[in-house]
N, C-alpha and C positions, 0 to 999 in steps of 0.2 A: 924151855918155856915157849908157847906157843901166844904168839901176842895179838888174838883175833877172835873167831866167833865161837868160843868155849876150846878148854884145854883138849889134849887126845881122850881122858877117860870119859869125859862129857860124848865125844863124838863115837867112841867105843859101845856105850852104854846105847847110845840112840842107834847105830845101826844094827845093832846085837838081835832085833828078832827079823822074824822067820820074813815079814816082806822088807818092799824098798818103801827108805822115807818119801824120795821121790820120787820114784815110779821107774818105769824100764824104759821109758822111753825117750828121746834125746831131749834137749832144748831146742824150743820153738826156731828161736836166731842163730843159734849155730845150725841146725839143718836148714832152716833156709840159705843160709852164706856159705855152707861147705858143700854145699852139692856140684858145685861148680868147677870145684879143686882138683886141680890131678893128684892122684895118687903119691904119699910122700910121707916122711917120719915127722909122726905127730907124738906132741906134750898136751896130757892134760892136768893142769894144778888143781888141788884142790879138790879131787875128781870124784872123792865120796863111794859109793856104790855101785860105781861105772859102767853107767847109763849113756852117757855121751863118748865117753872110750870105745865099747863094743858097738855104737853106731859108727862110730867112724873106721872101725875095723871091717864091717859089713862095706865099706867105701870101698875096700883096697888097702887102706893107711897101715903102718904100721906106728903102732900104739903103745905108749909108755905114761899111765897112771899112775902121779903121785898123789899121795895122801897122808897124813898123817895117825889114820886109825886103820890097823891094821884087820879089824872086822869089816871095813867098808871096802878094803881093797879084794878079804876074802871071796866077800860078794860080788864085785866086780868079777873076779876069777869064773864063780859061781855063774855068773849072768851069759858071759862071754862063751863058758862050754857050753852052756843052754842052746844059745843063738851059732855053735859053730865055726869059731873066730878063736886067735889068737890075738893076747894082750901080756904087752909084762906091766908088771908094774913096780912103785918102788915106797915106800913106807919111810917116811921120814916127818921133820917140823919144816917149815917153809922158809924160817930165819936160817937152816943149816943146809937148804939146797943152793946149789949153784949150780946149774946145767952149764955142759960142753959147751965153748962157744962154736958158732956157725952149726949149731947139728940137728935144727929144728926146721920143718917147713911150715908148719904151723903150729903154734900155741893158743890154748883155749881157757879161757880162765872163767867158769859161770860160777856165778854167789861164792867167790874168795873175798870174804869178806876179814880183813886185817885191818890192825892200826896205822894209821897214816906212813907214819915212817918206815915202817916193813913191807906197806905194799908198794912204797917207790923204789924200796930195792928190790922186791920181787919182779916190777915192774921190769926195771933197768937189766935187771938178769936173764929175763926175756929177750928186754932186745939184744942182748948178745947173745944171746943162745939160737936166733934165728939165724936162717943162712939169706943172702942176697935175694930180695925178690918174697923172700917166706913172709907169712902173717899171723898175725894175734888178733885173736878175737874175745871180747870180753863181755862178760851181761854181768852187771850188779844193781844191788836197792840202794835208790837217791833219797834225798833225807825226806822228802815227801810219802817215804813208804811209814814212818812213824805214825802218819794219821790213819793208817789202812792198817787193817788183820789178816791178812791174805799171807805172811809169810816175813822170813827175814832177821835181822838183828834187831833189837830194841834199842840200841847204843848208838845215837849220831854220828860219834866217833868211829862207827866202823862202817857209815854212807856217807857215797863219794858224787860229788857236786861234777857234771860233763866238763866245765872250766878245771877241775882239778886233775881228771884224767887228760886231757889235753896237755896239761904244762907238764903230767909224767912222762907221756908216750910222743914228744916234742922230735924225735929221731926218727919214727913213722911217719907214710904216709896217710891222711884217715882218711881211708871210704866211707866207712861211716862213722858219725861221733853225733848219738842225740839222746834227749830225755822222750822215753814213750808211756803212755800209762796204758798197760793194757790186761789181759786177761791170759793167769796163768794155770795151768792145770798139771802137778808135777805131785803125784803120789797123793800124800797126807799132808805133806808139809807145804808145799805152796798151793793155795786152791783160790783164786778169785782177783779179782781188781785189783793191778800192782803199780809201782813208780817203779821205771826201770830205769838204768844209762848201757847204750848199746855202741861197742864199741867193734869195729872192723876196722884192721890198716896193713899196711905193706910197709917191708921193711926196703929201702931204696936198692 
């Protein structure tokens, strides 16, 4: 069971044609906040069509794409030979992952959007999955994106309040932890004026 924003054949179906829902190209706040990062073994959760995997492979990183729809991973593949880059990836639900601990330099989690209880353990499985010094970077829709059409869940339940993400990532240091509304342009699926919570930290 997949306890978050549509089951796998929901996310199968949606990545299934010929382009990307979100486009090819990275997120706004992860390419601004990883440009700065040495080279290192990166996660990305929830990674969809792996648009932010194959940018950070063009980094140097070496790159492991989980997802749970195995058509969004294929494209990833797809995207990755395009631009040049190697990426593995691994196809699973996010309730049955548990990454290596210490074997991350950075984790990236944009629009994972889960029910409260599963993303604190997904949360917490991050931070043990990071090594000394590694970071998590996070971008999700706050409940104020209910009033917008720009993109996202329509379920409260699966947007996260910056006070809630704080009390998960409590073992982090944050660089940054704020609410931004700004303007996003990501394929089809997200296009215009969003509420966002943008999250960068270090793990001690």
């Amino acid at each position: 069971m997949n306890a978050g924003f549509g089951p796998k054949s929901y996310w199968d179906r949606r990545f299934a044609g010929a382009g990307f829902v979100y486009g090819e190209h990275p997120n706004d706040f992860l390419k601004q906040q990883s440009l700065e990062l040495k080279p290192g073994k990166v996660l990305c959760l929830a990674e969809g069509e792996g648009r932010n995997a194959v940018f950070l492979a063009e980094q140097g990183h070496q790159v492991c794409a989980q997802d749970i729809s195995t058509e969004g991973l294929s494209k990833a593949q797809q995207l990755a030979r395009k631009r040049g880059v190697s990426i593995t990836t691994h196809c699973c639900d996010l309730a049955e992952f548990n990454p290596d601990p210490a074997s991350f330099d950075l984790i990236v989690a944009i629009w994972m959007h889960l029910d409260p209880a599963l993303r604190a353990t997904v949360h917490q499985r991050a931070i043990h999955a990071l090594r000394p010094s590694g970071h998590l970077l996070i971008e999700a829709y706050s409940p104020r994106q209910l009033g917008l059409s720009s993109g996202g869940p329509t379920q409260l339940v699966l947007l996260i309040e910056p006070a809630q993400l704080q009390q998960e990532l409590t073992a982090l240091q944050p660089l940054i932890l704020r609410e931004v509304q700004r303007e996003i342009h990501e394929g089809s699926a997200h296009q215009g004026y969003s509420a966002v919570v943008q999250f960068f930290g270090r793990k001690p």
